[in-house]
Kinemage of the C-alpha trace (Angstrom):
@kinemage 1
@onewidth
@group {chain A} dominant
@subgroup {mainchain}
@vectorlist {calphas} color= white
{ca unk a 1} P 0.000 0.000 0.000
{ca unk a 2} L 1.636 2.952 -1.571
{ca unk a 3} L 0.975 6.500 0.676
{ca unk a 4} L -0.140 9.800 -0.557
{ca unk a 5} L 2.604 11.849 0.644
{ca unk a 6} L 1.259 15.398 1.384
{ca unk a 7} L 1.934 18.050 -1.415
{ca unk a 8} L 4.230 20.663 -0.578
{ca unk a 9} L 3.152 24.152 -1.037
{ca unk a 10} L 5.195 27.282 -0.872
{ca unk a 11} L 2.519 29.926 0.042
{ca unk a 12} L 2.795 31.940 -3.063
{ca unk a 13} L -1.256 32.142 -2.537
{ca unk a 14} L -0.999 33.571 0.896
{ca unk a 15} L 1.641 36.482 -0.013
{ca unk a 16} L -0.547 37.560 -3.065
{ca unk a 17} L -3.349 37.888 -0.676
{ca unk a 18} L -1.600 40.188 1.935
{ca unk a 19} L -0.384 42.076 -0.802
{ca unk a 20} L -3.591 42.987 -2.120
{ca unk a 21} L -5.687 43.301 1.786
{ca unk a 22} L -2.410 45.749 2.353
{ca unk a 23} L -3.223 47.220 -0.539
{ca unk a 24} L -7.340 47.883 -0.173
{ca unk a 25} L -5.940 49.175 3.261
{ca unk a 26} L -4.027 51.939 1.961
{ca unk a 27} L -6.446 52.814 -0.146
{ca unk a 28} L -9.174 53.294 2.407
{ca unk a 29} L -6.366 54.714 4.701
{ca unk a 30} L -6.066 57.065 1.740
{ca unk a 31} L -9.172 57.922 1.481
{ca unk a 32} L -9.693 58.725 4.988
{ca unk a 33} L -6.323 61.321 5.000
{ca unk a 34} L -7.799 62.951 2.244
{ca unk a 35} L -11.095 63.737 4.055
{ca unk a 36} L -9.215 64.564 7.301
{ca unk a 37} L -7.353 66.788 4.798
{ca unk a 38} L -10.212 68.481 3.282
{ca unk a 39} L -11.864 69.303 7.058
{ca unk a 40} L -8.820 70.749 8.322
{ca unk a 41} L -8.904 73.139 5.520
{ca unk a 42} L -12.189 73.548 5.823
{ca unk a 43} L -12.005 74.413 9.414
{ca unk a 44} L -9.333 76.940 8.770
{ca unk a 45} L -11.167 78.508 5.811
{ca unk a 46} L -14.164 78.847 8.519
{ca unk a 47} L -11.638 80.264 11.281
{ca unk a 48} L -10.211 82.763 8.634
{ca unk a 49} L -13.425 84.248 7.483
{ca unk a 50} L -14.180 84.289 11.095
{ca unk a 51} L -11.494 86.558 12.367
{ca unk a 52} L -11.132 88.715 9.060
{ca unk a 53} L -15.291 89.662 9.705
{ca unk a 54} L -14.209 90.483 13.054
{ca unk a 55} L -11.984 92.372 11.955
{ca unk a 56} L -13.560 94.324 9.729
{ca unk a 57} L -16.342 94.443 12.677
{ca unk a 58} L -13.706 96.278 14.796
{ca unk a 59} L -12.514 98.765 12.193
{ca unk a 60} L -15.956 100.124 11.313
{ca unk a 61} L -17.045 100.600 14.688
{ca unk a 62} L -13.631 102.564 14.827
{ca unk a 63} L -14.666 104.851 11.929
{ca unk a 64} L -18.111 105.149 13.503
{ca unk a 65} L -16.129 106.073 16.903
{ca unk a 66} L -13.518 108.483 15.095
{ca unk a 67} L -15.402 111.863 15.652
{ca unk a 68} L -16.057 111.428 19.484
{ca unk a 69} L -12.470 109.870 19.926
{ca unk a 70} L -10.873 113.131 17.882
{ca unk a 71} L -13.341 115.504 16.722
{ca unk a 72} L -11.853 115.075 13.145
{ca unk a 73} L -14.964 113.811 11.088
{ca unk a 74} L -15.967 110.145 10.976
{ca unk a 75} L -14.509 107.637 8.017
{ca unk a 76} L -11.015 107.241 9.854
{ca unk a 77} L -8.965 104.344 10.428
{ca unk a 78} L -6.210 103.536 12.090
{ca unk a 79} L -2.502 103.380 10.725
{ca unk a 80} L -0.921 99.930 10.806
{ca unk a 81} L 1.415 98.559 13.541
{ca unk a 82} L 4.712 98.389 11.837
{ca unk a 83} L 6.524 96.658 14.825
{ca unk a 84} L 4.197 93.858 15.220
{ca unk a 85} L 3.138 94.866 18.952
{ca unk a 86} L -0.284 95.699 17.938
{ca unk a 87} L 0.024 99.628 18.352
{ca unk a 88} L -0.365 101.842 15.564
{ca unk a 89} L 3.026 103.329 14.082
{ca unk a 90} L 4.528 106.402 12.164
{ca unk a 91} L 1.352 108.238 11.964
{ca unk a 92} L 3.715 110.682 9.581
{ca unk a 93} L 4.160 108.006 7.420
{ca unk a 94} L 0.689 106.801 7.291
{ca unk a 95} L -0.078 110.085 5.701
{ca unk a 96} L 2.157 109.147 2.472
{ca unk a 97} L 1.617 109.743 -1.033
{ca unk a 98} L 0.386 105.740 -1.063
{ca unk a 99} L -1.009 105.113 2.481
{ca unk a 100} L 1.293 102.104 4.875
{ca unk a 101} L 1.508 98.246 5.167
{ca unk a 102} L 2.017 96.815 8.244
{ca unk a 103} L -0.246 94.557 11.003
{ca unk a 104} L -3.703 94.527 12.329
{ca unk a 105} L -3.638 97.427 15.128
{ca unk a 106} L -5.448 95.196 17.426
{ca unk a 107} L -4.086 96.828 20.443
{ca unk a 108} L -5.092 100.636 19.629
{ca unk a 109} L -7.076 101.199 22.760
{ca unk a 110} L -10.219 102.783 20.655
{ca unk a 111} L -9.794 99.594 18.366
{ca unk a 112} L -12.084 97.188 21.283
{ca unk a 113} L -10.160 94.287 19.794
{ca unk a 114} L -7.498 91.317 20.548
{ca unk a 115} L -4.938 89.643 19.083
{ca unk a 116} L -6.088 88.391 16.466
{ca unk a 117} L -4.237 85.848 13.995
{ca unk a 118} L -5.090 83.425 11.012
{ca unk a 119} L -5.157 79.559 11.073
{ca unk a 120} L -1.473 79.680 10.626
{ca unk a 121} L -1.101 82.074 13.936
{ca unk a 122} L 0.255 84.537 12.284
{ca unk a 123} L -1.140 88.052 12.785
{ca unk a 124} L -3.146 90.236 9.962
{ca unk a 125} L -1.796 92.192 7.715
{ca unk a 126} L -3.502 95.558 7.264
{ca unk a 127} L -2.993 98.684 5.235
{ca unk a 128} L -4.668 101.736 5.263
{ca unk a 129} L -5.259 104.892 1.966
{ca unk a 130} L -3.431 107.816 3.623
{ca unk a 131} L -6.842 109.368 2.392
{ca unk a 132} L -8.712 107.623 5.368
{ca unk a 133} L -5.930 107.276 7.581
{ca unk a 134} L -6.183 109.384 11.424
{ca unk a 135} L -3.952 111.545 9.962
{ca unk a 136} L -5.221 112.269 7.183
{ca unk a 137} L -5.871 115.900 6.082
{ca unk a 138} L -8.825 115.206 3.511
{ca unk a 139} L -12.333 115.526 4.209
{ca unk a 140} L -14.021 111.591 3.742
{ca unk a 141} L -17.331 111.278 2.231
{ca unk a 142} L -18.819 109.302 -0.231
{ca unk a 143} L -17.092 110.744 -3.120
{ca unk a 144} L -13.560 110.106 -1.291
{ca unk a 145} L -11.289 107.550 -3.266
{ca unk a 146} L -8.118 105.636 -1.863
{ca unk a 147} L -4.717 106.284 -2.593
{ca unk a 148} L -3.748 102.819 -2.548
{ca unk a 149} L -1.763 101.276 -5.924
{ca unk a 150} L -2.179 97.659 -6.243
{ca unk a 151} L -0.335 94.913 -8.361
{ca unk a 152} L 0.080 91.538 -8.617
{ca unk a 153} L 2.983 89.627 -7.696
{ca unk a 154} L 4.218 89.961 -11.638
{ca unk a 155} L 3.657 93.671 -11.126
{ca unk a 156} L 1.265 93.948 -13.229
{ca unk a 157} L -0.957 96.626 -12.461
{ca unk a 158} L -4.310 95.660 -10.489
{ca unk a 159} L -5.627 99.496 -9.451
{ca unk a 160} L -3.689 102.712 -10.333
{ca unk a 161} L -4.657 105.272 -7.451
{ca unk a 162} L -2.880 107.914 -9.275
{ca unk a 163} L -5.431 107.657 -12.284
{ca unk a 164} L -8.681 108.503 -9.921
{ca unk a 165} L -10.504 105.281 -10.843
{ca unk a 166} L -11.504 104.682 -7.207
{ca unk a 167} L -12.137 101.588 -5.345
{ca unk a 168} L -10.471 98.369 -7.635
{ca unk a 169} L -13.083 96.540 -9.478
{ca unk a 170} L -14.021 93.202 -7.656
{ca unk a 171} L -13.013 90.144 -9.074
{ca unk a 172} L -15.810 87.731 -10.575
């Protein structure tokens, strides 16, 4: 009587199938970073928008404020802080031919505001039309137009201040 000696198998069968289960894994692990992804930037998109409308908030109830604060018409707004303590700097230079750049003046005490920053903690940048600036020597109504020149990072030309066109068209 002659035995059947067991076959001998290498596993070839049982590699191929880890393979592939590892590989369904990562894709569903994939999946799930890329949704984790997309609600992180979501959140910070939300937290963003957020602080900016707070911001802007804070700076119209300034310009509502200006008149009591220093009897100079309303319309005002602060000059940036160029030394990133939240105080508002050079009020000199703020008057320039094109206004200042500089930081959210969260800490100006008629401001009402804090410390504001982006997702990325880093604080706002702000800049200000020496037009509508506190020190600014023209009368603001609704006929007033910033002094501001914008471009792109090119340089191509966005908004020319010194052509009178106004406020820059908003993009579509």
């Amino acid at each position: 009587m002659k035995r059947n000696s067991p076959t001998r198998q290498s596993g070839y069968a049982l590699i191929l199938m880890v393979l592939a289960l590892m590989g369904v894994g990562g894709i569903v692990v994939a999946g799930f970073t890329q949704e984790a992804r997309k609600e992180l930037e979501h959140q910070r998109y939300l937290h963003n928008e957020r602080v900016l409308k707070e911001a802007k908030q804070a700076l119209l109830q300034y310009t509502y404020n200006y008149p009591v604060t220093a009897g100079n018409g309303p319309g005002r707004l602060p000059c940036p802080d160029t030394d990133d303590d939240g105080i508002p700097n050079a009020t000199a230079l703020c008057g320039g031919a094109n206004g200042i750049v500089g930081r959210f003046p969260w800490a100006e005490p008629e401001m009402n505001f804090y410390d504001a920053r982006d997702a990325s903690g880093q604080r706002l940048w702000y800049a200000v039309s020496s037009r509508f600036a506190n020190s600014g020597a023209v009368t603001i109504n609704s006929g007033t137009q910033g002094s501001i020149t914008i471009q792109d990072r090119s340089g191509a030309l966005l908004h020319d201040a010194t052509a009178g066109s106004g406020v820059p068209p908003k993009k579509t």
